[in-house]
N, CA, C and O atoms as a Tripos MOL2 file, in Angstrom:
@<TRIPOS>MOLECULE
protein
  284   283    71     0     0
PROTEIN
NO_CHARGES

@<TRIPOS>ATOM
      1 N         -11.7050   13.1130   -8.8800 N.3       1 UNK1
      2 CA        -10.2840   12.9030   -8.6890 C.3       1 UNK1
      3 C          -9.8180   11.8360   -9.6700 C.2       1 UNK1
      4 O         -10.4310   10.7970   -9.9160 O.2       1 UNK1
      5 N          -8.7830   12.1770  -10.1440 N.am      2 UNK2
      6 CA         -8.2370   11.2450  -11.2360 C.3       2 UNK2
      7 C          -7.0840   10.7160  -10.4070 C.2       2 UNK2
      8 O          -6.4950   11.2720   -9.4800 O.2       2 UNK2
      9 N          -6.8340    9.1590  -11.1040 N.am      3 UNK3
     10 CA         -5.3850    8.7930  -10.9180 C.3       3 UNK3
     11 C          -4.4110    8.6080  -11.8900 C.2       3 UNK3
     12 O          -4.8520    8.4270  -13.0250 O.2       3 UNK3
     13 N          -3.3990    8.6060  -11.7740 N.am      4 UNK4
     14 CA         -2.6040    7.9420  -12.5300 C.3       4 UNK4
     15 C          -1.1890    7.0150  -12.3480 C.2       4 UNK4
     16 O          -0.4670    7.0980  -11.3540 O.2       4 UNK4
     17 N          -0.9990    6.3380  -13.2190 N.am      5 UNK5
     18 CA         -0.5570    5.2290  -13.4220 C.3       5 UNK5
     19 C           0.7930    5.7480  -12.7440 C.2       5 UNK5
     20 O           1.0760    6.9390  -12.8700 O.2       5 UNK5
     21 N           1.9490    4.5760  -11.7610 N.am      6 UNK6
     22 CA          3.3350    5.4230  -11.0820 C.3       6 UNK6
     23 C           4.1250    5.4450  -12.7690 C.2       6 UNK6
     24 O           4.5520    6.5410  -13.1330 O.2       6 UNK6
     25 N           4.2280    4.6910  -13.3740 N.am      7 UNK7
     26 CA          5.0420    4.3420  -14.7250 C.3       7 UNK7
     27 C           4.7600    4.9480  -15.7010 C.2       7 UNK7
     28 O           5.4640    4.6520  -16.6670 O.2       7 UNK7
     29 N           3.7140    5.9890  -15.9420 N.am      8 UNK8
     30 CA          3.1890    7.1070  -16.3460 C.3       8 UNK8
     31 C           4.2100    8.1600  -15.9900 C.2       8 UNK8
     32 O           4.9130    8.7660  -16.7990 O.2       8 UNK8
     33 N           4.2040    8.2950  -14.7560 N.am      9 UNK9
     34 CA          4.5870    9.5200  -14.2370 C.3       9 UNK9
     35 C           6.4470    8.9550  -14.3410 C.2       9 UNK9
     36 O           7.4410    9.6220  -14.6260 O.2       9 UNK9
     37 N           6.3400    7.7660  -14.0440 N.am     10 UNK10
     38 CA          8.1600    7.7800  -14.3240 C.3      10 UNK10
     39 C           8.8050    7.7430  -15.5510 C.2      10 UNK10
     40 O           9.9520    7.9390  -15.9550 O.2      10 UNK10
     41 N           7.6380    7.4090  -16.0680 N.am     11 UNK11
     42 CA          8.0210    7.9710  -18.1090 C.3      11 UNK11
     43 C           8.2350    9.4950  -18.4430 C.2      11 UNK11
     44 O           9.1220    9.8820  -19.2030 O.2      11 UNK11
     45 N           7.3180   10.3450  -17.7890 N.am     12 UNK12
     46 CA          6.8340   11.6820  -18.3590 C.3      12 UNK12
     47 C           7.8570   12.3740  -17.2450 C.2      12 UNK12
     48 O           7.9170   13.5980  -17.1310 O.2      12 UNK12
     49 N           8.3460   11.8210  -16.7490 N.am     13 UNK13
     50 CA          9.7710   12.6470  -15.5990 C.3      13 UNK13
     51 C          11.5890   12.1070  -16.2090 C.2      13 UNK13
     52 O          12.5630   12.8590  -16.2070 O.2      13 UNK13
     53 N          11.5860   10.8200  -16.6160 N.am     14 UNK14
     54 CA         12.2430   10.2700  -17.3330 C.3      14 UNK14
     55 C          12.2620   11.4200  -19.0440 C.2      14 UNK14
     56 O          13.3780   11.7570  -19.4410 O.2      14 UNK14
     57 N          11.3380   11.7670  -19.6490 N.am     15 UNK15
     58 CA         11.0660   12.1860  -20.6380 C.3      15 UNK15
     59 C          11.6600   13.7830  -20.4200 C.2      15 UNK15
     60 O          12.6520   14.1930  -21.0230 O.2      15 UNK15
     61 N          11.0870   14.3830  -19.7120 N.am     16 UNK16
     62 CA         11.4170   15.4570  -19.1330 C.3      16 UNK16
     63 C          12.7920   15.5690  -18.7100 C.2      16 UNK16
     64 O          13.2150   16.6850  -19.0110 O.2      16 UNK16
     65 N          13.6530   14.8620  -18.1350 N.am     17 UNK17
     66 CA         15.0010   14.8150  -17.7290 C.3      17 UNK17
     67 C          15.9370   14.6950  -19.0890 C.2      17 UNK17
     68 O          16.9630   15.3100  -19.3800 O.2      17 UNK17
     69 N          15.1810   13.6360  -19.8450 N.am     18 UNK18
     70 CA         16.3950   13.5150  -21.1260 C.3      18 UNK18
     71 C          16.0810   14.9960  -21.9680 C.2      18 UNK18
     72 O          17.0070   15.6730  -22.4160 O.2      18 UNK18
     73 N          15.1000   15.2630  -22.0640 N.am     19 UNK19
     74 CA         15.0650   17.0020  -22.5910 C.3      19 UNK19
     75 C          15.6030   18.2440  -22.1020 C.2      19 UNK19
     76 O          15.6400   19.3760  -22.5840 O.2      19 UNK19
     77 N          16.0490   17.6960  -20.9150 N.am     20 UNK20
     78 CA         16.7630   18.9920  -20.1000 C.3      20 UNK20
     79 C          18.1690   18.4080  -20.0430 C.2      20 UNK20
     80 O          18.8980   18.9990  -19.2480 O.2      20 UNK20
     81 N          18.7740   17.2960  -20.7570 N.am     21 UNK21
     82 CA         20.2400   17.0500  -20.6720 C.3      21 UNK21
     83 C          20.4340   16.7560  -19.7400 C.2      21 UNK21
     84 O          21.3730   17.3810  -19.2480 O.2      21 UNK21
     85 N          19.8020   15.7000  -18.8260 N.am     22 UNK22
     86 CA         19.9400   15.0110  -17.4100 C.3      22 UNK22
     87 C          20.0490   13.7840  -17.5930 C.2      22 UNK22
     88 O          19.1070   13.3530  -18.2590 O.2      22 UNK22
     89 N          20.9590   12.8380  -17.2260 N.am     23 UNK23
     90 CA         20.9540   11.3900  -17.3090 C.3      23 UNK23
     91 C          19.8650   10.8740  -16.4820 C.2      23 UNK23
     92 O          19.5760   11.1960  -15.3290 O.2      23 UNK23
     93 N          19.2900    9.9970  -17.2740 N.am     24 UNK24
     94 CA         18.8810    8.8380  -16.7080 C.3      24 UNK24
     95 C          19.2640    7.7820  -16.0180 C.2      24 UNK24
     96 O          20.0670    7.1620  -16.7140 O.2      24 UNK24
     97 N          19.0640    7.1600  -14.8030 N.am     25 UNK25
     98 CA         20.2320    6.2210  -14.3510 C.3      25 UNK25
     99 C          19.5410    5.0260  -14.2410 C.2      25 UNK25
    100 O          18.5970    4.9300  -13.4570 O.2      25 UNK25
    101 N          19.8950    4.1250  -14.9200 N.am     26 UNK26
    102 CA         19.6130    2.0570  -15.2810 C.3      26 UNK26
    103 C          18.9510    2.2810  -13.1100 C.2      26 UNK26
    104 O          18.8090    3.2080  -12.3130 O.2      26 UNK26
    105 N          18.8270    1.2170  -13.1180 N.am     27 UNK27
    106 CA         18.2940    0.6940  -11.6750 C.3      27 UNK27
    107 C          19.4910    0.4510  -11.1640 C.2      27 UNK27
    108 O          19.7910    0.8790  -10.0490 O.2      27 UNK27
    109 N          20.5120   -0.4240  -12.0760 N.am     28 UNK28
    110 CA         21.9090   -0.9320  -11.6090 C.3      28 UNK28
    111 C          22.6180    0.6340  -11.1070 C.2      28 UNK28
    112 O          23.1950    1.0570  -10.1060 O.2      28 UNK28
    113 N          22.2720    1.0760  -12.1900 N.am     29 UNK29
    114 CA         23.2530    3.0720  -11.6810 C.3      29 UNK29
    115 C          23.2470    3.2870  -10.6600 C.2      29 UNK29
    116 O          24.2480    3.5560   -9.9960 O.2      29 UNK29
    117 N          21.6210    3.2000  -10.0850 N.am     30 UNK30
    118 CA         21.1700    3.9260   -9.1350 C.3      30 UNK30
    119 C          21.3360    3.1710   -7.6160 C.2      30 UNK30
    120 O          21.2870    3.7650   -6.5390 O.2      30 UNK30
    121 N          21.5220    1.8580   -7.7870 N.am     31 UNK31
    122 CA         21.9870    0.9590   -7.1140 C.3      31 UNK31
    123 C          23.9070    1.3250   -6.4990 C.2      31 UNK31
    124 O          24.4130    1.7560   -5.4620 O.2      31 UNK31
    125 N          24.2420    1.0120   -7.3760 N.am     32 UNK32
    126 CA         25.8680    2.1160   -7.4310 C.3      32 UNK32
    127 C          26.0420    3.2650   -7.0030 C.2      32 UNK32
    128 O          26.8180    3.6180   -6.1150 O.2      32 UNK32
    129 N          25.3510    3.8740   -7.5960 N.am     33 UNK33
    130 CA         25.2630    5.6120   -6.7330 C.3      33 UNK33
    131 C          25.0960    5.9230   -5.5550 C.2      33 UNK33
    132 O          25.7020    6.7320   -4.8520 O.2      33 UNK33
    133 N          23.2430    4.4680   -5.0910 N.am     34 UNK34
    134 CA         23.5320    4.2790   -3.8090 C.3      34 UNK34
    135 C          24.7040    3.7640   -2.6900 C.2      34 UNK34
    136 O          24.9250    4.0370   -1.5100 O.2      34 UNK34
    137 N          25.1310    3.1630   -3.3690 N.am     35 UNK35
    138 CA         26.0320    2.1360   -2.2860 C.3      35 UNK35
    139 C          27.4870    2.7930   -2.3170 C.2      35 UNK35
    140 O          28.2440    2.2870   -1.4890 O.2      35 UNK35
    141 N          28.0360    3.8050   -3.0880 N.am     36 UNK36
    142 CA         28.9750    4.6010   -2.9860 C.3      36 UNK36
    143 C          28.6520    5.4240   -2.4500 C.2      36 UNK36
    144 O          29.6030    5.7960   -1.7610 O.2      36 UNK36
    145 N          27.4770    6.2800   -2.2330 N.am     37 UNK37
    146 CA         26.8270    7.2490   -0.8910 C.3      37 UNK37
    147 C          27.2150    6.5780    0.5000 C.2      37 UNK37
    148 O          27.9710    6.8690    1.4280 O.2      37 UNK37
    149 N          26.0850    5.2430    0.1150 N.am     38 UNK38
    150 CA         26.5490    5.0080    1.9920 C.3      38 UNK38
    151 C          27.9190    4.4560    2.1800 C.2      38 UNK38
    152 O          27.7890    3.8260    3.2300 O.2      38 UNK38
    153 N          28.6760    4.3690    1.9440 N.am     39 UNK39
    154 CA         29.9560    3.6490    1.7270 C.3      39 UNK39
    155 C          30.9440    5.3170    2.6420 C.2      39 UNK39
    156 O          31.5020    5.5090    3.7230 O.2      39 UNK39
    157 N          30.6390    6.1830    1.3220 N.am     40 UNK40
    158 CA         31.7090    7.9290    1.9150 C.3      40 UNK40
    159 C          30.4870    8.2200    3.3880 C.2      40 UNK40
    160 O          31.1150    8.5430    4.3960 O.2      40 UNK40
    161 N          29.1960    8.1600    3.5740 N.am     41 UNK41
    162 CA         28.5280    8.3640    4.7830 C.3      41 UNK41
    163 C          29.7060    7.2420    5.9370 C.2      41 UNK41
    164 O          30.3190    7.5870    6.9470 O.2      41 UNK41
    165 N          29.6610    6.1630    5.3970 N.am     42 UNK42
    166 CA         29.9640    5.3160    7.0000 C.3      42 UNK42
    167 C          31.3000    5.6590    7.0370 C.2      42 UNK42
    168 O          31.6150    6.0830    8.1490 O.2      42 UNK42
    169 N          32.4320    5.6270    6.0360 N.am     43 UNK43
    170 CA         33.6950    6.4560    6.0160 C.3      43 UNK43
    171 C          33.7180    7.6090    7.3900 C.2      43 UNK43
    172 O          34.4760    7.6490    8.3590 O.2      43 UNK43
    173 N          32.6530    8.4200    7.0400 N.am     44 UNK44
    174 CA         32.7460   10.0330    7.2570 C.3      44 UNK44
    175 C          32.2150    9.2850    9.1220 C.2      44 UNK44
    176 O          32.8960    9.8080   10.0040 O.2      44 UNK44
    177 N          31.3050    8.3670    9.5880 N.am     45 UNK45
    178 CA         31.2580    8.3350   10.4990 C.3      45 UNK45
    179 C          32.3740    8.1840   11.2020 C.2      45 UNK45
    180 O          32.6580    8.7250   12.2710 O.2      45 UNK45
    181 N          33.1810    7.2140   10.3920 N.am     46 UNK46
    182 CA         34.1220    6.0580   11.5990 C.3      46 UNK46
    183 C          35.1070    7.0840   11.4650 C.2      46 UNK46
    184 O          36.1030    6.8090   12.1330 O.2      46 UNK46
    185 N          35.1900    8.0980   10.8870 N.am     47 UNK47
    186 CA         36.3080    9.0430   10.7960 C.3      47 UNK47
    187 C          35.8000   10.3180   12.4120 C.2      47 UNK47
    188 O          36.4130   10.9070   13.3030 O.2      47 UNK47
    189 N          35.0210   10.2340   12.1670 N.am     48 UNK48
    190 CA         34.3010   11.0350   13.4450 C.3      48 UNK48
    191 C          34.2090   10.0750   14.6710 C.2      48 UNK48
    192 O          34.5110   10.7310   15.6670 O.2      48 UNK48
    193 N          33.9530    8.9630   14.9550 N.am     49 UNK49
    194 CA         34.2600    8.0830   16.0170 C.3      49 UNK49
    195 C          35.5090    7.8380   16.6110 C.2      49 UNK49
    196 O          35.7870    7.6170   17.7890 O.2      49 UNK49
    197 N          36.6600    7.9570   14.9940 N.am     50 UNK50
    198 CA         38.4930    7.7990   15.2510 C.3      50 UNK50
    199 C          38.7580    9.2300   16.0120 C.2      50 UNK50
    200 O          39.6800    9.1930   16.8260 O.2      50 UNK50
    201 N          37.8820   10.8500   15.8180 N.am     51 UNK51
    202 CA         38.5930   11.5700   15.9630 C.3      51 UNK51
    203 C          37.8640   12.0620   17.9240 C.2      51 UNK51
    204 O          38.4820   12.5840   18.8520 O.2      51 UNK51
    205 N          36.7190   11.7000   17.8710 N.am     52 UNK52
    206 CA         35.9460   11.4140   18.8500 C.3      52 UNK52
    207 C          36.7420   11.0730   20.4050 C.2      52 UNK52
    208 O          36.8840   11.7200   21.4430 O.2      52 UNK52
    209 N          37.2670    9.3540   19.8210 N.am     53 UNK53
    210 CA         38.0420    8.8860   20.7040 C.3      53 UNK53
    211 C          40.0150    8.9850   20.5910 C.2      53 UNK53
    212 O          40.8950    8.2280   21.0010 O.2      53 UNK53
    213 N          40.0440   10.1550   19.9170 N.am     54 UNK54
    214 CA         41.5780   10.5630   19.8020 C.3      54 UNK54
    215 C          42.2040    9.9670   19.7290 C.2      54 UNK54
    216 O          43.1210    9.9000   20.5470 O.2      54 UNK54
    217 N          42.0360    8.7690   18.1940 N.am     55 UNK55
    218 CA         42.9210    8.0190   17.7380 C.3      55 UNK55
    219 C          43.1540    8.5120   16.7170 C.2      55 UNK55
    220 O          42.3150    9.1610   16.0920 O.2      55 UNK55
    221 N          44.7930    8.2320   16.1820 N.am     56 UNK56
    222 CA         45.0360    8.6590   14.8900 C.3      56 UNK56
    223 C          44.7560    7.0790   13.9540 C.2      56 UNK56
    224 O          44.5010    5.9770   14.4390 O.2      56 UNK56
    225 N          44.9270    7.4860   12.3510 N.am     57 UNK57
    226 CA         44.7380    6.4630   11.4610 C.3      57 UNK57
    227 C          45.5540    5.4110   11.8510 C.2      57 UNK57
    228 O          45.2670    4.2140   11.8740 O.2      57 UNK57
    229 N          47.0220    6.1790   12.2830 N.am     58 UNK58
    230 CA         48.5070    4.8140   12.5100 C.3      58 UNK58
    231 C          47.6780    3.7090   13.8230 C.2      58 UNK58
    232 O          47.6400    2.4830   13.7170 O.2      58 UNK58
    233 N          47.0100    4.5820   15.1260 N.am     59 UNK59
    234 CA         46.7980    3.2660   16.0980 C.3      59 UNK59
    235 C          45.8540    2.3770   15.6160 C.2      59 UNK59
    236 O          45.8610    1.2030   15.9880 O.2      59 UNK59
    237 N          44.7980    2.9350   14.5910 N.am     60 UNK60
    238 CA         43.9190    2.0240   13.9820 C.3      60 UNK60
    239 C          43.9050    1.3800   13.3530 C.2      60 UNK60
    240 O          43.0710    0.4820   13.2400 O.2      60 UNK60
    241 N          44.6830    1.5580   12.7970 N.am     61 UNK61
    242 CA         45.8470    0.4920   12.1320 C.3      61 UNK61
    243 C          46.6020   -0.7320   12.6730 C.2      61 UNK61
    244 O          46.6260   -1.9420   12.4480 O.2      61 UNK61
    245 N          47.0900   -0.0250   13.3330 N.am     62 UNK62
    246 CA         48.1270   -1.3000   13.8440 C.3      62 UNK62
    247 C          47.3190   -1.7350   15.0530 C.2      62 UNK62
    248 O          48.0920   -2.3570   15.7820 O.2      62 UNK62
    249 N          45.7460   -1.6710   15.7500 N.am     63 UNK63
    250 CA         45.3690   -2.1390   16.2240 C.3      63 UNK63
    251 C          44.6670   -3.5130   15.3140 C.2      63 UNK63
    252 O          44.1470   -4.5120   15.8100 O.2      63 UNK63
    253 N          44.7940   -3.2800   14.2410 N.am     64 UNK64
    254 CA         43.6660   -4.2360   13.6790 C.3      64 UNK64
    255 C          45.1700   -5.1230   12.5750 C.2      64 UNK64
    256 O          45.0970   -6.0400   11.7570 O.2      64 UNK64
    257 N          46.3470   -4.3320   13.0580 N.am     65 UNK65
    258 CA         47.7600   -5.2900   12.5880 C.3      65 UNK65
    259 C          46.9560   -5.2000   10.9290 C.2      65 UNK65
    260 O          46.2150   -6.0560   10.4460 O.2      65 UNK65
    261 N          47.3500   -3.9970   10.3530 N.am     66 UNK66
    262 CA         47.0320   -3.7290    9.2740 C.3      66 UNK66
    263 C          48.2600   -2.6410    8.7210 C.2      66 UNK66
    264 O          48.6310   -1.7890    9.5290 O.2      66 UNK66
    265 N          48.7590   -2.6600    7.6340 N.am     67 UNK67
    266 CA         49.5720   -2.1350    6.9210 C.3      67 UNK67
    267 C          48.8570   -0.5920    6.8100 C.2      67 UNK67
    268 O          47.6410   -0.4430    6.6870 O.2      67 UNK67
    269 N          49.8470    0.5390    6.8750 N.am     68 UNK68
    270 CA         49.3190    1.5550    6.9820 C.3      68 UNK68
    271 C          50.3700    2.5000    5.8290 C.2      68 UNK68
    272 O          51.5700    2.5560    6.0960 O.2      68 UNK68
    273 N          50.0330    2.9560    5.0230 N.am     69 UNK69
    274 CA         50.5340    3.9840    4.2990 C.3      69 UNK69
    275 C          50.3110    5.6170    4.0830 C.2      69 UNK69
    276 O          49.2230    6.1870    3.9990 O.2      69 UNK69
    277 N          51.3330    6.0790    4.0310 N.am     70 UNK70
    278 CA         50.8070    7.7120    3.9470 C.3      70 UNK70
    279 C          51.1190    7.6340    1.7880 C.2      70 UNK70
    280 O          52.0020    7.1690    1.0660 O.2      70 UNK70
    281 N          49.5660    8.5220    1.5200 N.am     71 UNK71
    282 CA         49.0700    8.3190    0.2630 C.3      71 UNK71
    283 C          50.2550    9.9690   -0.2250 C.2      71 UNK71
    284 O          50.2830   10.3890   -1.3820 O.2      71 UNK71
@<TRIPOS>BOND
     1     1     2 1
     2     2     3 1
     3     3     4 2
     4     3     5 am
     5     5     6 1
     6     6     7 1
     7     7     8 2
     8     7     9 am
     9     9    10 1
    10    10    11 1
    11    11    12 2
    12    11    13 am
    13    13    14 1
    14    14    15 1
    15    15    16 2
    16    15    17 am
    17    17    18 1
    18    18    19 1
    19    19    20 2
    20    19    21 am
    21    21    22 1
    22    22    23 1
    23    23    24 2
    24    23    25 am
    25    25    26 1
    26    26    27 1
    27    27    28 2
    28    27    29 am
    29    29    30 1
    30    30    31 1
    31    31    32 2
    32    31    33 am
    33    33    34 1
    34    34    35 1
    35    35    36 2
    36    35    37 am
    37    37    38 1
    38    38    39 1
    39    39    40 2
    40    39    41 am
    41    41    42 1
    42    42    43 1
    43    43    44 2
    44    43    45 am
    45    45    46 1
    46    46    47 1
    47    47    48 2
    48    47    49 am
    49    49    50 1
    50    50    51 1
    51    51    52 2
    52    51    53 am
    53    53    54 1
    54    54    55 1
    55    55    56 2
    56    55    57 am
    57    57    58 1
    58    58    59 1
    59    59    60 2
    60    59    61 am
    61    61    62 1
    62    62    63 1
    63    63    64 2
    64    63    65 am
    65    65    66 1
    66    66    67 1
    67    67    68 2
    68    67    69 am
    69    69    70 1
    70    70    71 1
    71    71    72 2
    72    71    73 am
    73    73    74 1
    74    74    75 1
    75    75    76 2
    76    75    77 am
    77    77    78 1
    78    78    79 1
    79    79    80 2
    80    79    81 am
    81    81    82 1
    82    82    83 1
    83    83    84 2
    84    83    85 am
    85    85    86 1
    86    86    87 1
    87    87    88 2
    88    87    89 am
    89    89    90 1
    90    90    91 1
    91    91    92 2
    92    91    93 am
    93    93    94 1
    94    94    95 1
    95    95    96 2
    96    95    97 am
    97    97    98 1
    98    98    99 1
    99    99   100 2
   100    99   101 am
   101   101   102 1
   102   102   103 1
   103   103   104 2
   104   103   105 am
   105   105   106 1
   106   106   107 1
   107   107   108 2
   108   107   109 am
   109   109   110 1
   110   110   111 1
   111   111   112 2
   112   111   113 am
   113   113   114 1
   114   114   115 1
   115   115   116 2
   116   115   117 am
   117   117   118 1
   118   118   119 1
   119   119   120 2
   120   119   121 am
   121   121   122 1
   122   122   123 1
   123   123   124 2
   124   123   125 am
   125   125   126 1
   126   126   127 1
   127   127   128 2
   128   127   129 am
   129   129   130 1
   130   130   131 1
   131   131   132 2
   132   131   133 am
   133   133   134 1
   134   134   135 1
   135   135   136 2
   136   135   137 am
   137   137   138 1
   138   138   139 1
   139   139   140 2
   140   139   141 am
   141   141   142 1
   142   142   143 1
   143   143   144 2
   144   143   145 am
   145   145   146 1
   146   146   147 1
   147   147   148 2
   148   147   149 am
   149   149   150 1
   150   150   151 1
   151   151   152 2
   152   151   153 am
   153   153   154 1
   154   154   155 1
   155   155   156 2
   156   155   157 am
   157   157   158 1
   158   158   159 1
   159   159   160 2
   160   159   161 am
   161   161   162 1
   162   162   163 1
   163   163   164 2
   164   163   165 am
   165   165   166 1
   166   166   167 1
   167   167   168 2
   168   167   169 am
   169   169   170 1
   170   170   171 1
   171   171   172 2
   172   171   173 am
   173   173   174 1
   174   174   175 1
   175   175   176 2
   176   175   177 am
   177   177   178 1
   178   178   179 1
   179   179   180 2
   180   179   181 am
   181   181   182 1
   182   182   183 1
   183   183   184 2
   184   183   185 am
   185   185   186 1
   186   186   187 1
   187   187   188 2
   188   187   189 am
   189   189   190 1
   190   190   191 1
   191   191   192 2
   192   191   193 am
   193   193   194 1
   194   194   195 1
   195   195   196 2
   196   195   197 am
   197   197   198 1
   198   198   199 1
   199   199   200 2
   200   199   201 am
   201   201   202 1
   202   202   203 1
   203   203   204 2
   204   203   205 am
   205   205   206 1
   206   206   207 1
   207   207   208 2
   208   207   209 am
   209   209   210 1
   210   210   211 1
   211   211   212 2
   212   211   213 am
   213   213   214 1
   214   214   215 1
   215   215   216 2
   216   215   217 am
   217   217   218 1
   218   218   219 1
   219   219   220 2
   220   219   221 am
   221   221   222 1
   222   222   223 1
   223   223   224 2
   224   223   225 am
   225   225   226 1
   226   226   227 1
   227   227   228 2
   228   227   229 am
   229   229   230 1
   230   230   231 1
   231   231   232 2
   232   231   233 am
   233   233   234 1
   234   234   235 1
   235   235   236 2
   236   235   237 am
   237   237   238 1
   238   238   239 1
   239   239   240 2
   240   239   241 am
   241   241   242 1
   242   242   243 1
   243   243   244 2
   244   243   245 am
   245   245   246 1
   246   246   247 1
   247   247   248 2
   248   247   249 am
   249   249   250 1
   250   250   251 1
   251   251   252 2
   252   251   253 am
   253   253   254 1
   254   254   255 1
   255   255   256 2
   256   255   257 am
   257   257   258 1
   258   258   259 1
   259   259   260 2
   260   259   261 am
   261   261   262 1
   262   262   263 1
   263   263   264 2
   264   263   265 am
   265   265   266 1
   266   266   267 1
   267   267   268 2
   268   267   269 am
   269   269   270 1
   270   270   271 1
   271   271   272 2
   272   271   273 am
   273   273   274 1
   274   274   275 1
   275   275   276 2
   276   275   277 am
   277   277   278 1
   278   278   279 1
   279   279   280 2
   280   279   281 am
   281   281   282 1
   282   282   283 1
   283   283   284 2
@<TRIPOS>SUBSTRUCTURE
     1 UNK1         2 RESIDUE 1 A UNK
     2 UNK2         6 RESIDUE 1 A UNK
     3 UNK3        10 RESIDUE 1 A UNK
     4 UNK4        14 RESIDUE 1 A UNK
     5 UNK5        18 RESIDUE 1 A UNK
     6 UNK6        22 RESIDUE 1 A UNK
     7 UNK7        26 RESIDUE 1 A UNK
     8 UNK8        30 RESIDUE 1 A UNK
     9 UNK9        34 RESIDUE 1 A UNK
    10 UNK10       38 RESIDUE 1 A UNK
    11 UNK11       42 RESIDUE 1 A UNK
    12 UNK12       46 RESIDUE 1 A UNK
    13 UNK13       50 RESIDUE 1 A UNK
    14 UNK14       54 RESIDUE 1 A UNK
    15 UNK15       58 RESIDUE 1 A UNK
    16 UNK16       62 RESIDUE 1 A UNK
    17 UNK17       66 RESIDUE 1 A UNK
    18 UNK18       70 RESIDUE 1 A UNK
    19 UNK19       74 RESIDUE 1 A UNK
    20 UNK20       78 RESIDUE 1 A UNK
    21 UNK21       82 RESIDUE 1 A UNK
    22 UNK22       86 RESIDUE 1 A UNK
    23 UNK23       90 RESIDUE 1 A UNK
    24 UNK24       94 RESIDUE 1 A UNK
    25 UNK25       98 RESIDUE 1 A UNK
    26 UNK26      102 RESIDUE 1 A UNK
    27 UNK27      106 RESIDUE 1 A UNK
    28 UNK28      110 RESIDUE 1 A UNK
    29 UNK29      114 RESIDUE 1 A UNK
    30 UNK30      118 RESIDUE 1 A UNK
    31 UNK31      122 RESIDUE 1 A UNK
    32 UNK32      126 RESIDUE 1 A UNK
    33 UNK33      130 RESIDUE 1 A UNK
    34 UNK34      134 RESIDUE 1 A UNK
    35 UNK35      138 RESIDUE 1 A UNK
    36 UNK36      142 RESIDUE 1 A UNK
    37 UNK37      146 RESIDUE 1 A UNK
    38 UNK38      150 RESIDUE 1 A UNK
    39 UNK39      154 RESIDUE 1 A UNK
    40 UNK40      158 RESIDUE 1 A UNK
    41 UNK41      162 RESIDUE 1 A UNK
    42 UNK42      166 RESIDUE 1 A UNK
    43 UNK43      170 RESIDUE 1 A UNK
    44 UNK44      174 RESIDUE 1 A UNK
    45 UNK45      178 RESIDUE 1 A UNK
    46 UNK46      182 RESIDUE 1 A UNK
    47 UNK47      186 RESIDUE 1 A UNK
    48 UNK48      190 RESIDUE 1 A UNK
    49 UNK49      194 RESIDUE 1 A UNK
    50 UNK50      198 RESIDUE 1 A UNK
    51 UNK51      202 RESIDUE 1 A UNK
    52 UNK52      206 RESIDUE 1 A UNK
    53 UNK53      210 RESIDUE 1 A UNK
    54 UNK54      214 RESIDUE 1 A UNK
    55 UNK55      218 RESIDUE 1 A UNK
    56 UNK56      222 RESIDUE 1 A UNK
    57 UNK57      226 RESIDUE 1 A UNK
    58 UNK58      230 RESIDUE 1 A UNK
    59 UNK59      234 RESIDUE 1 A UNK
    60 UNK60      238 RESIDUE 1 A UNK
    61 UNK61      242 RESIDUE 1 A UNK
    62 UNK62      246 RESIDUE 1 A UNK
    63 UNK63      250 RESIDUE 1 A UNK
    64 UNK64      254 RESIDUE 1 A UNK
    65 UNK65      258 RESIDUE 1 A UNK
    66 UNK66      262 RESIDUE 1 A UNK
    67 UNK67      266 RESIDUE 1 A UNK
    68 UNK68      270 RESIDUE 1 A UNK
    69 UNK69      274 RESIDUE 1 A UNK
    70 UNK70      278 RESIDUE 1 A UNK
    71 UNK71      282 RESIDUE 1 A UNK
């Protein structure tokens, strides 16, 4: 059984991606990418908790005495 190196394999997948016209993403990217995922995930919850307990956006709003606009 052979091993190999993880930074091996994240070179030769890295290598492989830029040959198929796939970005590579910095650590910072991927950091970003993450945190805008969970960001629309917890959105998408509290939007399911508002509709859950049959509040609209306006009472959640003005429960928390927050300015409310229609976009």
């Amino acid at each position: 059984m052979s091993t190999v190196r993880w930074e091996d394999v994240k070179r030769r997948v890295h290598e492989q991606q830029r040959a198929a016209g796939i970005p590579v993403l910095t650590p910072e990217e991927k950091e970003e990418a993450k945190d805008r995922l969970l960001a629309e995930v917890r959105a998408y919850r509290l939007a399911e908790i508002r509709r859950e307990q049959e509040l609209t956006q306006r009472e959640i709003a003005d429960s928390m005495d927050t300015q409310y606009t229609v976009a």
